[in-house]
N, C-alpha and C positions, 0 to 999 in steps of 0.2 A: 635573508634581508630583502625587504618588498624593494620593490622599481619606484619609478612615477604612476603617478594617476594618468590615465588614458588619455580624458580630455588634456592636460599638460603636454602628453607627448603628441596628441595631433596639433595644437597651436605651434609647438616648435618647428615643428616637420614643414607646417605650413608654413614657415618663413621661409624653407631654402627650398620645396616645391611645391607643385601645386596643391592645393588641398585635395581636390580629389583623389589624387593619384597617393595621396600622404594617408589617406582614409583609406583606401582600399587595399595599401600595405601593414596598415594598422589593424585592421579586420583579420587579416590572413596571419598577423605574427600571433594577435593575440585569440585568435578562433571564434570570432565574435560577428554576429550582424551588425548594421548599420545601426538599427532601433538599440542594441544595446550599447553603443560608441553615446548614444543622445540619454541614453534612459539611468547608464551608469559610467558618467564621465568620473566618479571617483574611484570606480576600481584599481588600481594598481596594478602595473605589467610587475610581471620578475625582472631580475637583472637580469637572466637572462633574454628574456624579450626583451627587453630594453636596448640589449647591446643587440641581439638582432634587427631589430626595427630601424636603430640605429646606422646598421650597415647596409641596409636594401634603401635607405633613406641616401646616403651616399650615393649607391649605385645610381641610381635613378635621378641624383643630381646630376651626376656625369655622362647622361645619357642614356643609359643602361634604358634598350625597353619595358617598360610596364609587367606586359605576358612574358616575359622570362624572370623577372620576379617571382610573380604569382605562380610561374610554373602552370596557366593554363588560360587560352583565350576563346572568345564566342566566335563560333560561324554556325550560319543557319541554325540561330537559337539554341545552339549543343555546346556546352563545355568539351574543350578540348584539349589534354595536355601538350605544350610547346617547351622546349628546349631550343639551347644553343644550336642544337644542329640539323633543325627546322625552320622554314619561312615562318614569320607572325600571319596567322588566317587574318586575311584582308575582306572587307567586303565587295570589293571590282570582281571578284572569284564567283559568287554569287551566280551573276550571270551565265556562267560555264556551266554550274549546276541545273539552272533551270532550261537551256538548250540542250543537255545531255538527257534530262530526263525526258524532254517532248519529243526529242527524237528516240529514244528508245522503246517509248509506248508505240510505235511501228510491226514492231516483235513479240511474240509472248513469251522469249525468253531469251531475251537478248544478251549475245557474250560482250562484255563492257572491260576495257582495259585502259588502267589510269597511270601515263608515263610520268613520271617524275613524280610519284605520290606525295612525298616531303612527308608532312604529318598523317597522312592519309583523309583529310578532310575530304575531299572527292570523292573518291571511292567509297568511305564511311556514308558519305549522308545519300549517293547515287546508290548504292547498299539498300540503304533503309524503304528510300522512295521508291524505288523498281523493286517488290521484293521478289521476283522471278526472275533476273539477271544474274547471268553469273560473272562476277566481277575479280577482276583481277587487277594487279596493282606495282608496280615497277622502280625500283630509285636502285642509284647506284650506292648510296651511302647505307651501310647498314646500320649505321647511328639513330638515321631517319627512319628506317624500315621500324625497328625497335618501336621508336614512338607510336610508328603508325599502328601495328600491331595491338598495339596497349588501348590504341584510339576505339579501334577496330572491336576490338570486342568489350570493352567499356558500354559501347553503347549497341551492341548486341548486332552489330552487321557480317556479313558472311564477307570475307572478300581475302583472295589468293593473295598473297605477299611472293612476290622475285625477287629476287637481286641480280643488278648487270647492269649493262650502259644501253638503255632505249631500249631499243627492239631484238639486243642479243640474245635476251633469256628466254624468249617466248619463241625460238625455234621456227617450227613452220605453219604454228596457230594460225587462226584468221579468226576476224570479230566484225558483229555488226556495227562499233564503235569503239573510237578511240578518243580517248580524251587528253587534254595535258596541260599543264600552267607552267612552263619550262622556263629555262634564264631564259632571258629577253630585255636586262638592260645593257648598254651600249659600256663596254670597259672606259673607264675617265667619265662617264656619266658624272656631273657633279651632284645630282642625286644620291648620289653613295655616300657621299662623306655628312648626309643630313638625316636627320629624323629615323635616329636608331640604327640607320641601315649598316654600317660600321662594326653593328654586334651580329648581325644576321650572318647566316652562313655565305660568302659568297661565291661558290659552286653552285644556286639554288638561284642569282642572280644576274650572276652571268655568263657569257660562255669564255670567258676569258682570253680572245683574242685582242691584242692590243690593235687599237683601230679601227675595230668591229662595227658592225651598226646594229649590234645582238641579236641580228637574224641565225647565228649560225647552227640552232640547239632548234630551231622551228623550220629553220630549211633542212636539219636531218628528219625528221615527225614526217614533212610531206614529202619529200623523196622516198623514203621509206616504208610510207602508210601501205601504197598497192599491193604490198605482198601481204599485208596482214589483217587488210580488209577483204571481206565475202562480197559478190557484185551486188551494188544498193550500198556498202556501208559507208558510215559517216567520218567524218575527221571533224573535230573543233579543237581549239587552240585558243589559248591566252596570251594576249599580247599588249605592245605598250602601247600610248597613248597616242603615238605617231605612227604606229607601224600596222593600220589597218590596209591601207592601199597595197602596200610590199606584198603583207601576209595572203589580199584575196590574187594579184597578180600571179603569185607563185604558186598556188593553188590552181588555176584557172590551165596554169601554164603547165601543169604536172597533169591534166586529164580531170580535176572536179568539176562537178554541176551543179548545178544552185550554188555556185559561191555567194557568201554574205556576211555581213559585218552584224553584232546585233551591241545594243549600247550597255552601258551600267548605268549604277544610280545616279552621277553625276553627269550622264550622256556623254561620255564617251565611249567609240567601238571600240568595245575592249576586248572581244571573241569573233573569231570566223571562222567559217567554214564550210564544208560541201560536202557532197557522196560521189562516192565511186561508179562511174555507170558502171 
């Protein structure tokens, strides 16, 4: 027994959300471009697309992010699959990517270690752009490792997966770089209970100290870096949008040089960092 016609299930969809967001789950149920949503709005879903569509239509009323939907979102122009037990790739990360890879052209084969990987976006796309680094990649969740792994070689990059908390699994390695986009919101942040963050994992968010000022997961990174940086190497960090001054202080205060903030796209410092003399 046929479903509705297409164009009917994107009008409906677009009264309880947005149309776009109502198009781009219509796409994905029914396996279809955009050109064909315009070119054959008489097709017909099945029921069961129907009842699918249906129910990510729900979800996504209630909040439900978009890229857990679709099961996959854009950083640095690469599809990348996201789960529940992954951060949604942000564009503020951006930034971290393009200071990792300026400092790494320093080496011709730079040892590159990415703490808290979550989906492996980092490492994947500092992978791709350095392809003489050898990179490695760290998270305590092996839910997230999973992803990152699938990430990883989907789009053909080299890069070591650990499992363990920080800098456990890496023994008594050293690297000319380390990277990391670690919790860093404040526990009670009222950010949390808005704009999806509620579905996100939140081990990935924060560090869970009630009262926090979510420094505590980036004051372990620079306490900890000297041992597993080589003399020269780098530390950069992502952080939140108030906590640049904390992040270069505590850096400055732990032995870094060239401490510095560098902005994202909306200008905020949203990464710092230095080298080890």
């Amino acid at each position: 027994m046929p479903g509705e016609p297409i164009g009917d299930a994107l009008r409906r969809a677009s009264r309880r959300i947005e149309r776009v967001d109502a198009r781009l789950l219509l796409q994905h149920v029914a396996q279809c471009s955009h050109a064909d949503l315009i070119a054959h709005a008489e097709r017909e879903l099945t029921v069961e697309q129907t009842s699918r569509f249906d129910e990510l239509v729900s979800r996504r009323e209630a909040g439900e992010p978009l890229a857990y939907l679709l099961g996959s979102a854009f950083f640095h122009e690469l599809e990348f699959a996201v789960t529940p037990a992954v951060l949604i790739p942000r564009p503020d990360t951006e930034v971290l990517v393009e200071q990792a890879v300026r400092v790494a052209g320093a080496w011709p084969q730079p040892r590159i270690v990415d703490m808290g990987t979550g989906s492996g976006i980092i490492a994947t796309v500092v992978a791709r752009l350095c392809p003489g680094a050898l990179v490695s990649a760290v998270d305590v969740s092996p839910e997230a490792l999973a992803v990152a792994r699938a990430n990883a070689a989907k789009h053909g990059a080299s890069v070591r997966f650990l499992t363990g908390d920080w800098y456990a699994p890496l023994g008594v390695e050293r690297f000319e770089l380390i990277v990391s986009n670690p919790p860093y919101v404040a526990e009670g942040d009222p950010h949390l209970d808005r704009d999806g963050l509620p579905f996100e994992p939140r081990i990935a968010l924060t560090d869970g100290l009630a009262g926090g000022s979510g420094m505590a997961c980036i004051e372990r990174l620079i306490n900890g870096a000297a041992a597993h940086l080589v003399p020269g190497g780098w530390l950069l960090i992502e952080h939140g949008y108030d906590q640049s001054v904390k992040v270069r202080e505590r850096l400055v205060g732990t032995g870094f040089a060239d401490v510095a903030s560098w902005r994202d796209g909306a200008g905020i410092e949203r990464v710092s960092g230095g080298y080890l003399p």
